[in-house]
C-alpha angles and dihedrals in degrees: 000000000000124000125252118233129191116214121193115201087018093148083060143107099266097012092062090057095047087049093048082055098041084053088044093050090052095261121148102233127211112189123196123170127142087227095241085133106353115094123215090219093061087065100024103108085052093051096043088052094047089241091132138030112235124205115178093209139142117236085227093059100090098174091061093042089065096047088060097041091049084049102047112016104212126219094196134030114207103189113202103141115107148120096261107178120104099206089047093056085051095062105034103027102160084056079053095057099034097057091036104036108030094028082054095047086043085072101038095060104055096052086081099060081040116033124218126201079216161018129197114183126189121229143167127272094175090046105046091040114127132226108311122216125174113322110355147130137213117243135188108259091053116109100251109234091238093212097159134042081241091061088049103055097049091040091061090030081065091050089047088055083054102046095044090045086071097035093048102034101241144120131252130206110190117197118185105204117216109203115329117201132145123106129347087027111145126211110251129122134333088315084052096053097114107049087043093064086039095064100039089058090051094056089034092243105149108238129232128243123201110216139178124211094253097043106043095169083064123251121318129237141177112246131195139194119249098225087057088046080056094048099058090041084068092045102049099038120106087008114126097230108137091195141115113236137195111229111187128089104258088246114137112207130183104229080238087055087064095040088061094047089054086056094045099048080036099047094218134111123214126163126259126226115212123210134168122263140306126233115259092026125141119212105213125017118171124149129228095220098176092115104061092048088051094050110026092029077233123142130159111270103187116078115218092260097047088059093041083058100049089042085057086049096052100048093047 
């Protein structure tokens, strides 16, 4: 008999590719998202062949969690809703912490009326990274610098995940995302960078980069494909791993460095405009992802230009 798995932002970005692999792999999938970023047409084949359950529903509404949860009794909790953008967070923090803190122990909670085998929570590499000097890479096991309300709520959301692990008797799976970007992906804030210049070269708009005096270039991140993000969701569910993982490529990249390789894959050049910084940045962000291919025998497979590729495809 196969596992239920709730899977919360499910019509996203990221959310509507893990649900395509969990139907692929044989899950039942129950899908709940409140559509503020999520698209229905991102899910909507599943949906239409019944390959997936739908709930338009908000994390912070608790009454009609438990009516899901009492209706479908989940195994696994994937966990992929959140308000994911740093300068938003800036600026509405209690939404911030409303949608990643209460949404989070929402679900938490619950798991104690109905029990899970797993949790797998998803958190912020770039995010969580800590001060960066030379070449190095952020693990794991460093203090993130917490420079943003956005930082703080997933970094105690991680330490909730934790806590209720041992209170409720499952097992968690975190996962700190680098840089996601492929197809679906909308244009909004940092995490949004790609598919804002995408859009900009394709209408011909020059594109902004923040800079700082001493990175001209603009600041540098660590960016992963999507499919590969996919991938490591089926490894690592229903697998008791009690364990926090980096999942990018290792990769550091100058925001400039990804502008390029648009024009290049695009074959299109557009000028760049080029401002100072913005406020909860970070200026450098690349993981060290050496424990989760130790561990899960998982490494990214798609090279930036390869996705790039797939990503032009996708918008002709």
């Amino acid at each position: 008999m196969s596992k239920t798995v709730l899977l919360t932002g499910g019509a996203g970005f990221i959310g509507s590719h893990i649900a395509e692999a969990y139907v692929k792999m044989g899950y039942e999938v129950v899908i709940i998202d409140n559509l503020s970023s999520g698209k229905i047409e991102n899910i909507k084949e599943l949906i239409d062949t019944k390959r997936v359950g739908f709930y338009n529903i908000d994390i912070r509404e608790d009454k009609e969690l438990r009516r899901i949860f009492h209706m479908h009794r989940p195994e696994i909790i994937n966990h992929h809703a959140a308000q994911k953008s740093v300068p938003y967070s800036v600026e509405q923090p209690i939404v911030d912490i409303e949608i990643n803190g209460i949404g989070l122990i929402n679900l938490l909670m619950l798991t104690k009326e109905y029990p899970i085998e797993s949790f797998i929570y998803v958190s912020s590499g770039g995010a969580l990274s800590k001060i960066i000097e030379g070449k190095e890479k952020s693990k794991e096991t460093d203090m993130p610098q917490l420079v943003s309300p956005y930082a703080i709520t997933k970094f105690a959301g991680e330490n909730y995940i934790k806590l209720y692990s041992k209170l409720n008797n499952f097992n968690y799976t975190i996962l700190r995302y680098a840089n996601v970007y492929g197809p679906r992906q909308i244009a909004d804030g940092e995490c949004g960078v790609i598919p804002i210049f995408v859009n900009n070269i394709l209408e011909n708009k020059s594109s902004i980069l923040m800079t700082y005096e001493d990175m001209p270039r603009g600041c540098t991140r660590d960016y992963v494909n999507v499919g590969d993000v996919a991938q490591i969701n089926m490894l690592v569910s229903g697998k008791c791993l009690n364990d926090t993982f980096n999942i990018g490529t290792g990769k550091e990249l100058s925001i400039l460095d990804i502008y390029e390789t648009i024009q290049k894959v695009f074959k299109l050049e557009i000028p760049i405009e080029k401002k100072g910084p913005r406020q909860g940045d970070l200026k450098r962000s690349v993981l060290d992802c050496t424990r989760v291919k130790e561990v899960m025998n998982w490494e990214p497979k798609i090279e930036l230009e390869q996705g790039l590729q797939i990503l032009h495809k996708s918008v002709l």
